[in-house]
C-alpha positions as CSV (number, residue, x, y, z in Angstrom):
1,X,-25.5,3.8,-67.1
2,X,-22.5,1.2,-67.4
3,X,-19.7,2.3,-69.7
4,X,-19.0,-0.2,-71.8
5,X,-15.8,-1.1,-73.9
6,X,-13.9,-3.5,-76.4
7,X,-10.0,-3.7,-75.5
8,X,-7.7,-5.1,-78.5
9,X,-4.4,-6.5,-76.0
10,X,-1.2,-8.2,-77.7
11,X,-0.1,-11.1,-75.5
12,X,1.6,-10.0,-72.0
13,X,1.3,-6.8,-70.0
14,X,-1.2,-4.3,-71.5
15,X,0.8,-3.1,-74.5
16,X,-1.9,-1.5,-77.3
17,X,-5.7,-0.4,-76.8
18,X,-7.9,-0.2,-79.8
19,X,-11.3,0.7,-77.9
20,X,-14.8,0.9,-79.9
21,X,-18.1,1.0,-78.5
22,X,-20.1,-2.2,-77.9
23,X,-23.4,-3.4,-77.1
24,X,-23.9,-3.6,-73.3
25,X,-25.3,-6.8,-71.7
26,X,-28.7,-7.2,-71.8
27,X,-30.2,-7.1,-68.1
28,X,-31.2,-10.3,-68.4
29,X,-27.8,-11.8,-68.7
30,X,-26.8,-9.0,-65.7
31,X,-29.3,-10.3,-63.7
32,X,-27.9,-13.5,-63.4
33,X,-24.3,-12.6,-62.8
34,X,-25.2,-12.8,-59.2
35,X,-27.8,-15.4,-58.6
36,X,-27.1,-18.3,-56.9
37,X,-25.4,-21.0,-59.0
38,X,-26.6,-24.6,-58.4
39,X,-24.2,-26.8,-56.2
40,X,-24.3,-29.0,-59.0
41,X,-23.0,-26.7,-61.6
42,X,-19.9,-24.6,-62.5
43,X,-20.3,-21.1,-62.7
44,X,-20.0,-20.5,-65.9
45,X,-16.7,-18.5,-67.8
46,X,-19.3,-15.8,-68.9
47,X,-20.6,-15.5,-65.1
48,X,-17.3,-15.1,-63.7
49,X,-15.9,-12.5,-66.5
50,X,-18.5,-10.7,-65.5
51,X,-18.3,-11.1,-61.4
52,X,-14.2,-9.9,-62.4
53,X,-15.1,-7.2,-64.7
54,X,-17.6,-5.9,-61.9
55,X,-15.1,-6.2,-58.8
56,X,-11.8,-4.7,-60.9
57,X,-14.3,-1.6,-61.9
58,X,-15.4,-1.3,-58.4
59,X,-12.0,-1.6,-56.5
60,X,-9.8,0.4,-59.4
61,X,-12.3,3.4,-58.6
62,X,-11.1,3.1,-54.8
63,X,-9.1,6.3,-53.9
64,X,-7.9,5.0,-50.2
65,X,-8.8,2.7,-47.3
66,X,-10.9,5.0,-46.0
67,X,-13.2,4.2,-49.1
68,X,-12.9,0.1,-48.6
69,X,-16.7,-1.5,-47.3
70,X,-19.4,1.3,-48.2
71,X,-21.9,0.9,-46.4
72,X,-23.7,0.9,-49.4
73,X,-22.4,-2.5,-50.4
74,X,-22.6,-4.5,-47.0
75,X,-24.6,-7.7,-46.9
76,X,-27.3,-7.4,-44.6
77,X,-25.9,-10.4,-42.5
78,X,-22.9,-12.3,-42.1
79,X,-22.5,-16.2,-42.1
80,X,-19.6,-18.1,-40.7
81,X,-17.7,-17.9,-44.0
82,X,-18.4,-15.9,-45.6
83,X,-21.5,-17.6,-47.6
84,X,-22.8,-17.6,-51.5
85,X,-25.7,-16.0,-49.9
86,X,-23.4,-13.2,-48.8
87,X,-21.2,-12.9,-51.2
88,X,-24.6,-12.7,-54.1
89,X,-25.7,-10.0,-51.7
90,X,-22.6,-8.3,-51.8
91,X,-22.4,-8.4,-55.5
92,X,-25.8,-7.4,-56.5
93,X,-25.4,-4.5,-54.1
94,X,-22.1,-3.2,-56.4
95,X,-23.6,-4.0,-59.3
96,X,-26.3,-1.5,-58.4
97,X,-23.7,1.3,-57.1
98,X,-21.7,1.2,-60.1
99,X,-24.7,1.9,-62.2
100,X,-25.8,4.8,-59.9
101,X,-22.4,6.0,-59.4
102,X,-21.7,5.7,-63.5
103,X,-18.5,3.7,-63.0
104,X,-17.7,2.4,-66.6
105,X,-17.9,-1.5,-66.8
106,X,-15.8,-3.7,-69.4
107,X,-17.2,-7.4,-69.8
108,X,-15.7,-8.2,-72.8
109,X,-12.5,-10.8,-72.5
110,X,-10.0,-10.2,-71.4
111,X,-11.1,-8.3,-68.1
112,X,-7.8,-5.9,-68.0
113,X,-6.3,-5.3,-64.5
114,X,-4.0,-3.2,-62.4
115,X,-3.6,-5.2,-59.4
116,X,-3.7,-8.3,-58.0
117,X,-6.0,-11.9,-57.1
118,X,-5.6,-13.6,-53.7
119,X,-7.6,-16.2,-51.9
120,X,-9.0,-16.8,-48.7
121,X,-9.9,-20.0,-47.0
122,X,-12.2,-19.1,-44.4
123,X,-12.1,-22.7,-43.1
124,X,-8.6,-22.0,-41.8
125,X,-8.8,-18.7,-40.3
126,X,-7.5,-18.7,-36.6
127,X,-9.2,-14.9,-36.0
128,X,-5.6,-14.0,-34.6
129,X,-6.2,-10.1,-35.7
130,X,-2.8,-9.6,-37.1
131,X,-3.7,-9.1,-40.6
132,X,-5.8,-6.3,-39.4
133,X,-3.4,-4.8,-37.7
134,X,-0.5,-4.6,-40.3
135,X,-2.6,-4.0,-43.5
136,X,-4.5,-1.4,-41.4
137,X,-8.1,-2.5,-41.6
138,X,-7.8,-4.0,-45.7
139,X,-8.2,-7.2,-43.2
140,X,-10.2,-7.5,-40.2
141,X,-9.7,-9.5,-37.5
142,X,-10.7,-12.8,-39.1
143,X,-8.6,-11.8,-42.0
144,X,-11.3,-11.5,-43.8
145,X,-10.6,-9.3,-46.7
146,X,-12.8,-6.1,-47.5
147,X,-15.9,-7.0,-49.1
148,X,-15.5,-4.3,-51.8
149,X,-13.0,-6.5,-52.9
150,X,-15.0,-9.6,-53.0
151,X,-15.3,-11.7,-56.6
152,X,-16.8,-15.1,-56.1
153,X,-16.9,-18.3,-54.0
154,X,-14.8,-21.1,-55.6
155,X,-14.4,-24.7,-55.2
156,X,-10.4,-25.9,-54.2
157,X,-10.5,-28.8,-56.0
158,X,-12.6,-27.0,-58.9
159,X,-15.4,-29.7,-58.8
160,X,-18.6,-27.9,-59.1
161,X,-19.9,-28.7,-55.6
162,X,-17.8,-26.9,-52.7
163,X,-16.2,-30.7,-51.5
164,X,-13.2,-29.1,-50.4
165,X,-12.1,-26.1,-48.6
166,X,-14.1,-23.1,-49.2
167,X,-12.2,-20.3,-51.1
168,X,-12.7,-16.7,-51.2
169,X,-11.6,-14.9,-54.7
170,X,-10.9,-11.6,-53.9
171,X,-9.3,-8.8,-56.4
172,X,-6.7,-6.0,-54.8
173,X,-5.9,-3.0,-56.6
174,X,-2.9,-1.6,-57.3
175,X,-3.2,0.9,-54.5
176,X,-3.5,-1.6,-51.8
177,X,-1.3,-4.2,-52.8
178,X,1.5,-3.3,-50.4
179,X,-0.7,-3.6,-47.2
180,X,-2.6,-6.4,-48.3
181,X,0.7,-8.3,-48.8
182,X,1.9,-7.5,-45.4
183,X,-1.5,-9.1,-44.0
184,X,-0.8,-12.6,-46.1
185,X,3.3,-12.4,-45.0
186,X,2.6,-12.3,-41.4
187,X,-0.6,-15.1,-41.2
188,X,0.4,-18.0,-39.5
189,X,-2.2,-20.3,-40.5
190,X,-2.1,-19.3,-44.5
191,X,-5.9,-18.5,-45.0
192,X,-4.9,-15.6,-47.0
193,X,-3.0,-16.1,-50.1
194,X,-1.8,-14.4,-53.8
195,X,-3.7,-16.5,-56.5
196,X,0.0,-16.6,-58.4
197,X,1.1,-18.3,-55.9
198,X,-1.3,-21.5,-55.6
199,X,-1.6,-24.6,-57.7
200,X,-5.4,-24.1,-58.2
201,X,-7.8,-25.1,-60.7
202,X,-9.5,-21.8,-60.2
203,X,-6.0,-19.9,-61.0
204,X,-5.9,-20.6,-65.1
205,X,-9.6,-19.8,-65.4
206,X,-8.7,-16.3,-64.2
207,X,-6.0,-16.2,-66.0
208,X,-7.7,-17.4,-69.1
209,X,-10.3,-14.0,-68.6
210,X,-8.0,-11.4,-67.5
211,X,-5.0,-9.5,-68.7
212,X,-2.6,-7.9,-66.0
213,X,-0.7,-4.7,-67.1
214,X,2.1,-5.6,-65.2
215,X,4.7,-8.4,-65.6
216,X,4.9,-9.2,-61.8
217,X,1.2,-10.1,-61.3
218,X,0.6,-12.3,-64.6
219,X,-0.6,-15.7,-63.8
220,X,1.7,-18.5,-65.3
């Protein structure tokens, strides 16, 4: 079963944790964390809490590269994107592994993390393998970032129907910080990017839902 937990945080890094037992989500609401979203809606902040809370559980647990795309968790086919078909996929797949693997899941707000949001614009990717080859493999050679580490499919302009570029919201942990940073340095083309360092609608709603324990990663 999910692990479930209530975090009291003072404003700022991580600095007090007060945890008490809380109801767990009903598998209704669970359910729909990764359906489809109609083009003509938002995803909701509930929604995305808990698409964060899910991929910062998953990727936290990570012990080494060698652990990054389980086969467990691939989607059965890849679009030219990647799609909301694939990313759903993805996240109903992790959803079911964290259960089975009893990986402790916190959905309340804020969604505490160790490491670090970045972006990628698939529409822009030049396939030059570089990333890859740096960041040994957290990339591959359409600097694509490791589906484990996949959150959800934003719009740019934060309109609810994709209009603009397509954008990837990926979470890193801690661990993986250093190599996924030398992939996004050395891209020419800048479809991979640090959320902190974009002027993004989608960058204060994950700042509004998450708490970073360290003062270099908080979203201002």
């Amino acid at each position: 079963m999910f692990g479930f937990f209530k975090k009291k945080v003072q404003a700022g890094p991580l600095t007090e944790r007060q945890i008490v037992a809380v109801e767990p989500p009903q598998p209704s609401f669970l359910k729909k964390v990764w359906q489809r979203v109609d083009s003509a809606s938002p995803l909701s902040d509930d929604l995305l809490r808990a698409r964060l809370a899910e991929a910062v559980a998953w990727c936290d647990a990570l012990q080494s590269l060698d652990d990054l795309r389980a086969g467990t968790l691939r989607p059965s086919r890849f679009h030219d994107g990647p799609e909301d078909v694939d990313v759903c996929e993805l996240g109903h797949n992790r959803q079911r592994q964290l259960h089975d693997r009893k990986l402790p899941v916190d959905y309340q707000s804020p969604v505490v993390t160790t490491g670090r949001f970045m972006l990628y614009f698939p529409d822009e990717n030049l396939s030059d393998g570089y990333a890859e080859i740096v960041s040994r493999g957290f990339f591959d050679v359409d600097n694509l970032p490791a589906y484990d580490t996949w959150v959800s499919l934003v719009p740019e302009d934060g309109s609810p129907r994709m209009s603009g570029r397509r954008c990837l919201l990926c979470y890193v942990p801690a661990s993986m910080i250093e190599l996924a940073d030398a992939g996004i340095e050395g891209n020419p083309e800048s479809c991979i990017e640090w959320l902190d360092r974009l002027n993004l609608p989608v960058r204060p709603r994950v700042q509004a839902l998450t708490c970073p324990t360290s003062r270099r990663w908080i979203l201002r």
